[in-house]
N, C-alpha and C positions, 0 to 999 in steps of 0.2 A: 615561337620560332627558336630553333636550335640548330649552332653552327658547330660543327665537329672539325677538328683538327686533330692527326694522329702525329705523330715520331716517335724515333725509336730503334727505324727499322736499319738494316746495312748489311756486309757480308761476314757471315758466320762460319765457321769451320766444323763439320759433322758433331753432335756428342755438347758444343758450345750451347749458352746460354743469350736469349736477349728479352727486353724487353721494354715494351710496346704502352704508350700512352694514348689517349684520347681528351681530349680539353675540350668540354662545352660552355660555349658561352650561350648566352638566353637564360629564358625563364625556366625552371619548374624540372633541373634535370634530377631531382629526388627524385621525380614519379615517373621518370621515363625506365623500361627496361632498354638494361645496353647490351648491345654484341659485338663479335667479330667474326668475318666472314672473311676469306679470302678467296686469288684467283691466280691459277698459275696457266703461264704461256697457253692458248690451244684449249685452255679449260673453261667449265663456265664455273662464277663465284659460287662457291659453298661455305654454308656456316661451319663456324668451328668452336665457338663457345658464347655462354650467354648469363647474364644474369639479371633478376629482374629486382624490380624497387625494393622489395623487402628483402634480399640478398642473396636467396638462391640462384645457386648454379648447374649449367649446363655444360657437356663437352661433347665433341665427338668424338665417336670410339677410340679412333687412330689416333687423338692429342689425351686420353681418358692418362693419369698420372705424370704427365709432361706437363702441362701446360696448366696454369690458375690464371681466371680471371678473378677482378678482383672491383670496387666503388671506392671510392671516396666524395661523398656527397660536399662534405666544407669544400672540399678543391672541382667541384663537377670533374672530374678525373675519373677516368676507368683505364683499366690496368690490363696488361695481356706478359704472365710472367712466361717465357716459354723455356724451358729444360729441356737437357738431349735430345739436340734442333735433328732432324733427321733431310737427307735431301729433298724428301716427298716433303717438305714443310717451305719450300722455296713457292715466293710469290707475293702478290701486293696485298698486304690485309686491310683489311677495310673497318672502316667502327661505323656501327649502326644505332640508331636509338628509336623507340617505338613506346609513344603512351597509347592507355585505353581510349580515346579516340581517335586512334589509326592515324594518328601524324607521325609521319614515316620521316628518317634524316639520315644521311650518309656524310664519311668524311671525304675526303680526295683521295686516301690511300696513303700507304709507307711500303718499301719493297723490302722483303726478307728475302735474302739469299743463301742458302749453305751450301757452300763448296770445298772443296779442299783444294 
């Protein structure tokens, strides 16, 4: 079992920087692949970046050279570094974690905001 805890998140001014942690506690989060997904107002949650246990990474096109996700296995920590925050980047992201036998885990969520 794995409990995910995100912070991080707050209100960002266009072009700013934030970033985004995920703390697991339990067992075995080396072998989990971790992600983040978010979900703004009126939307449904979509993925926006991902990596798995041996440390590739995934992004979506619209975060592709903004945003690095990132591991730290000594600290169960996973990272969401995000660059020139853009409005379309407003909303609660989510950490997700997923081993190969489909034990699925979500956190509660952190709200990114960018406004001017």
């Amino acid at each position: 079992q794995v409990h995910l805890v995100e912070s991080g998140g707050g209100l960002v001014q266009p072009g700013g920087s934030l970033r985004l942690s995920c703390a697991a506690s339990g067992s075995g989060f080396r072998m989990y692949a971790m992600g983040w997904y978010r979900q703004a107002p009126g939307n449904q949650r979509e993925w926006v970046a991902s990596i798995t246990s041996g440390g590739s990474t995934h992004y979506k096109d619209s975060v592709k050279g903004r945003f690095t996700i990132s591991r730290s296995n000594a600290e169960n920590t996973v990272y969401l570094q995000m660059n020139s925050l853009q409005f379309e980047d407003t909303g609660v992201y989510y950490c997700h974690a997923e081993n190969s036998s489909g034990s699925l885990h979500w956190g509660q969520g952190t709200q990114v905001t960018v406004s001017s």
